[in-house]
C-alpha positions, -999 to 999 in steps of 0.1 A, spaced: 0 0 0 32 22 10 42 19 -28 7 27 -41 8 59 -21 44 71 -32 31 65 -72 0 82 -62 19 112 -48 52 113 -75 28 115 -110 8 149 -97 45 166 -90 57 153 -127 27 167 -143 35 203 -123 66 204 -147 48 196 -180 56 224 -205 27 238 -227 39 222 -259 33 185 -266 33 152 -284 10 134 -300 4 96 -292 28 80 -312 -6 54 -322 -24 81 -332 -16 99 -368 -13 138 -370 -36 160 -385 -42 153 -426 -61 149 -448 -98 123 -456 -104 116 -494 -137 116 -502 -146 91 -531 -175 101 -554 -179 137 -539 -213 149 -539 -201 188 -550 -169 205 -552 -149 210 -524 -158 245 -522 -195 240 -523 -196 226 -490 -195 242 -459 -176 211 -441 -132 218 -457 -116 182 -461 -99 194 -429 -134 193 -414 -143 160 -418 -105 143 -407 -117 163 -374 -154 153 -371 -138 114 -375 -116 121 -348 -140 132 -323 -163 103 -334 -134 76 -332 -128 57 -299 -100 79 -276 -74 46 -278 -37 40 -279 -42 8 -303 -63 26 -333 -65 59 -346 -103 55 -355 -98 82 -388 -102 67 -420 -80 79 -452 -111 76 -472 -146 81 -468 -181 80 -490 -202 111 -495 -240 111 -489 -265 131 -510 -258 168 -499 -232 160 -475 -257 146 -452 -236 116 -441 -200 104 -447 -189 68 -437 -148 64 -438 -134 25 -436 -102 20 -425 -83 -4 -404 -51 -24 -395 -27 -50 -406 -6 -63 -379 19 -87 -383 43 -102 -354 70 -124 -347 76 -130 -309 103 -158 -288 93 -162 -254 117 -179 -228 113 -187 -190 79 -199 -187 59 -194 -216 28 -177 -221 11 -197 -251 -4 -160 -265 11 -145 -295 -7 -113 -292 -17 -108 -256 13 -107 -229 -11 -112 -196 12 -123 -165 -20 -140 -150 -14 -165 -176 23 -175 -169 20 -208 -163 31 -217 -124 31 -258 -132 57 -255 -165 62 -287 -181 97 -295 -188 109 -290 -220 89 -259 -224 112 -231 -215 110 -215 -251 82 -205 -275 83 -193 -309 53 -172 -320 33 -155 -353 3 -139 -350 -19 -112 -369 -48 -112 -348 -47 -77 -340 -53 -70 -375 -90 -58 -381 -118 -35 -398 -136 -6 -385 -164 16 -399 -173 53 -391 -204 69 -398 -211 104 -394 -246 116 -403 -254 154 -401 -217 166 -395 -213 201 -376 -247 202 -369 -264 201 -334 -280 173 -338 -247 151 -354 -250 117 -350 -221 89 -347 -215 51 -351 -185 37 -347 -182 -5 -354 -146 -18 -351 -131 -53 -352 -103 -77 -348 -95 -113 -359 -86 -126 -330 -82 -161 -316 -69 -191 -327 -90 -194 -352 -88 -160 -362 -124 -152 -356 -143 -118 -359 -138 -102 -322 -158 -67 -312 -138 -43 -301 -168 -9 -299 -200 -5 -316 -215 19 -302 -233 50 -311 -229 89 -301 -252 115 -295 -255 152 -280 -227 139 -258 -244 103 -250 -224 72 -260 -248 37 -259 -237 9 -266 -202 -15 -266 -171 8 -258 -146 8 -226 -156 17 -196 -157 52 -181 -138 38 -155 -107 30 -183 -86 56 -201 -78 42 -229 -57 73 -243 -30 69 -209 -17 39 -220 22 39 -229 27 27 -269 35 -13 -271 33 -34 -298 24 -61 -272 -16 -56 -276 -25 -61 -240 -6 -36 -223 4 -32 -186 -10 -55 -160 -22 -25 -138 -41 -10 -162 -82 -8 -161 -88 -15 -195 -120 -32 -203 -148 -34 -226 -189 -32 -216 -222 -24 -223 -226 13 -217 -250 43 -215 -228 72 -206 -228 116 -211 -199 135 -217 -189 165 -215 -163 196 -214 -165 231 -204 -141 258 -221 -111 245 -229 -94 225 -202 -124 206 -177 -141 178 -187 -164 151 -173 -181 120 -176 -209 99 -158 -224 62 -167 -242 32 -162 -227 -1 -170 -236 -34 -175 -223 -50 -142 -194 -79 -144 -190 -97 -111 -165 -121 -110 -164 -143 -76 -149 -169 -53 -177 -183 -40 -182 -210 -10 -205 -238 -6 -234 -224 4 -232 -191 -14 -230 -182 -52 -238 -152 -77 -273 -140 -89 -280 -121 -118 -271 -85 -111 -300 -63 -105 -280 -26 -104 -255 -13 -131 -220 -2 -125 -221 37 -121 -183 49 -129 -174 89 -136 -144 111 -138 -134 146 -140 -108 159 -163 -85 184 -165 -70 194 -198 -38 215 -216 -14 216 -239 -46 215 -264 -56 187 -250 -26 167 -259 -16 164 -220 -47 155 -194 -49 145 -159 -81 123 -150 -96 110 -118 -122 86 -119 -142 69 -96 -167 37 -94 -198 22 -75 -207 -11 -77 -235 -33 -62 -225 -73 -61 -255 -90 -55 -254 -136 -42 -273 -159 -27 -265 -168 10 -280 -202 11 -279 -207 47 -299 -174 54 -321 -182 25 -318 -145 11 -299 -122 -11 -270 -106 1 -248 -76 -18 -216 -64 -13 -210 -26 -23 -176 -27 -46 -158 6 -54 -128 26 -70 -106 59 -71 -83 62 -105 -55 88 -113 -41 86 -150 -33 107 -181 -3 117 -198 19 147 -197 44 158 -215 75 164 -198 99 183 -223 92 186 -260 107 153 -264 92 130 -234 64 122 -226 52 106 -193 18 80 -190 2 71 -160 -21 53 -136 -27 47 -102 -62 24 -86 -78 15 -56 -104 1 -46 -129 -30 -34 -145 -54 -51 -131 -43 -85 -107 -66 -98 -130 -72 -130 -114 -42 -142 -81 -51 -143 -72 -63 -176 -50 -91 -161 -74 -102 -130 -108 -103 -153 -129 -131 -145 -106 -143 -119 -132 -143 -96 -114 -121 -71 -144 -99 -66 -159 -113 -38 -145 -142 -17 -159 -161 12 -153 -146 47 -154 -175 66 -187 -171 80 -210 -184 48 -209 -142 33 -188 -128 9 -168 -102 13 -154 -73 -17 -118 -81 -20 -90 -53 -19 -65 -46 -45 -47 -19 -62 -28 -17 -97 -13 13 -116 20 19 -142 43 46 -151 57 46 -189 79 71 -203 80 76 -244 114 91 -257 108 109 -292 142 100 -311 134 117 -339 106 128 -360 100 92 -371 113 70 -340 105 71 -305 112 47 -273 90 34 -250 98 21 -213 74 10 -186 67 -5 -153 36 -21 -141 22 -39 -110 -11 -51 -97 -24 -66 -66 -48 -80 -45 -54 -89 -12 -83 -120 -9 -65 -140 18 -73 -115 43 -108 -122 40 -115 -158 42 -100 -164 77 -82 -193 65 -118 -210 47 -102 -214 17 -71 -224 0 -52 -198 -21 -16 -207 -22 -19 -214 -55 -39 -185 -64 -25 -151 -79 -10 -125 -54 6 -100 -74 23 -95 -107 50 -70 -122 51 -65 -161 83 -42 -174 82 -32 -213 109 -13 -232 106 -10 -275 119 10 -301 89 21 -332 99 31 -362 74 51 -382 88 48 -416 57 63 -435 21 78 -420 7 46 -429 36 20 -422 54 10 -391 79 -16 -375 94 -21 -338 116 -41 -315 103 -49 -281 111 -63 -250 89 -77 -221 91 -91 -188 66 -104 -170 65 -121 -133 36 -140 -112 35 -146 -76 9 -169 -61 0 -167 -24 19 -194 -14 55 -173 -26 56 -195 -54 72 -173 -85 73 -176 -119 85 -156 -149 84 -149 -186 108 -129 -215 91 -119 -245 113 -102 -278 91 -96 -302 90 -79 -334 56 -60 -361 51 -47 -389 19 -26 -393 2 -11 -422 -29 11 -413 -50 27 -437 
């Protein structure tokens, strides 16, 4: 907890020295240009400049380090009513893992170092392109009040390299519906990997939502939601999970400069859990919740700092690494469950090189604390404690649309019972967007 508050208290003091200018996101491309196919008019016919409409994309596109969300082309309705851009990504990588293993080619999750090796296994050769994928966004109305977005983006994914949502979701007057990350993530913090799942502190998952944004003047910002509710539980023998009556309800306030290029964000969540005590013959619910600091700041002209720090109980769901670990809710002992404790955040720093290369370094580390509920009712020496996840690359942007990188990863797991267990990953990409 002492290391939680000394992260907590360090990122404010970096983001004190931030200068006004800034970078963007490595992921995400500068400002250009949207070719429209088949134009309806000339260009200087319409009221919305090609300029316009690479904008009205962006604010329509998901806020994300792994896609840009802005198409390089885009269809024209009948008198500019409604433009739809396509656009997407082909991601090829070559990875060599040694230690102990993680049988994932695109997604470097520590939870899933393997604490029971077999021998022989101690290296892994790996290809993927399942972080490759299509997305589609529609604008109808653009620059009008009464604009309305969809945005519908996927990746082929698994072993099988099967369609895999990643947002469709729909905006309006500030209201998002639909399937996007939750409030409770900031997607836009996260340092720039080629390793697709990031840092194993980071709150970085996809829901249902119904949420309204909004920002006043140029720097504040807020946001407040309901969610569709994902518990995820230990449960004993005479208790288990219902179906969840009340949504999540995350928000977070934001404040904004640098045009909006550097951010500082803190967020918090309410959750009811709701389960069946058997032995009272009743539902029972346990009240889950969470604080969040992140953003990113830039630190000079050429470095630029990303960051997270959460708390919280009952929240692990969350946590990209500890989802559907059922560390929610454990028993207490006494035939209840009780919100479990835990706390996860990283620091990365991005080192622009040059105009066309930047570095990347990063530490991560997530916990949680379920033993000290169950007063000894169940056995979790072989369950996850903690994990630490360090990532260093080099990215190459050899053209707006084409890029390659070098990147290491190390990844550790340590169960309750001490028992420890590593990974290295070196991997390599080369990514075409367009």
């Amino acid at each position: 907890m002492n290391s939680l508050i000394h992260f907590a208290a360090v990122v404010p003091a970096l983001c004190a020295f931030a200068g006004a200018s800034s970078q963007n996101h490595p992921l995400t491309p500068q400002e250009g240009e949207v070719t429209i196919i088949n134009p309806s008019a000339t260009r200087s016919d319409s009221g919305l400049t090609v300029i316009n409409i690479y904008n009205i994309f962006l604010q329509n596109a998901p806020k994300s380090h792994k896609k840009s969300g802005v198409p390089n082309f885009a269809i024209e309705g009948k008198n500019k009513k409604f433009y739809l851009g396509i656009g997407g990504t082909a991601k090829a990588t070559l990875s060599y893992d040694w230690g102990d293993p993680i049988d994932n080619g695109f997604n470097f999750t520590t939870s899933s170092i393997p604490m029971n090796p077999r021998k022989g296994d101690g290296g892994l050769v790996q290809f993927s392109a399942a972080t490759s994928g299509l997305y589609l966004n529609f604008v109808a109305l653009p620059g009008d009040k009464n604009q309305l977005g969809v945005y519908i983006d996927f990746n082929l994914t698994g072993n099988s390299y099967g369609f895999d949502l990643q947002y469709a979701y729909i905006k309006y007057r500030g209201f998002t519906a639909g399937y996007d990350y939750s409030l409770f993530s900031d997607m836009a913090a996260a340092p720039p990997s080629i390793d697709n799942e990031g840092p194993c502190g980071f709150t970085a998952i996809p829901n249902g939502v119904l949420d309204y944004r909004h920002s006043f003047g140029q720097h504040w910002s807020l946001g407040v939601g309901v969610e569709m509710p994902m518990v995820s539980a230990t449960t004993g023998e005479k208790t288990y999970v219902v179906n969840q009556r009340v949504p999540d309800i995350p928000a977070y306030v934001q404040y904004s400069w640098g045009g909006g290029k550097s951010w500082i964000r803190f967020s918090g969540i309410v959750r009811n859990m709701l389960y069946r005590d058997e032995i009272a013959d009743k539902n029972r619910d346990q009240v889950g919740w969470g604080v969040k600091m992140s953003g990113s700041a830039s630190l000079t002209p050429l470095v630029t700092a990303y960051y997270q720090a959460a708390y919280g109980e009952g929240i692990t769901s969350y946590f990209q690494d500890l989802y559907e670990g059922g560390l929610d809710m454990v028993p207490d002992g006494s035939g209840r469950l009780k919100a479990v404790k835990a706390w996860g955040g990283y620091f990365g720093l991005q080192y622009n090189i040059s105009p066309k290369v930047y570095a990347t370094t990063t530490y991560s580390h997530l916990r949680n604390y379920a033993p000290d509920y169950s007063e000894g009712s169940t056995a979790w020496d072989s369950q996850y404690k903690y994990a630490q996840y360090a990532l260093a690359n080099v990215i190459w942007q050899i053209t707006p649309h084409l890029s390659t990188g070098l990147e290491y990863i190390y990844g550790r797991r340590v169960d309750m019972s001490g028992l420890s267990h590593h990974d290295n990953r070196i991997q390599t990409m080369l990514q075409v967007t367009f």
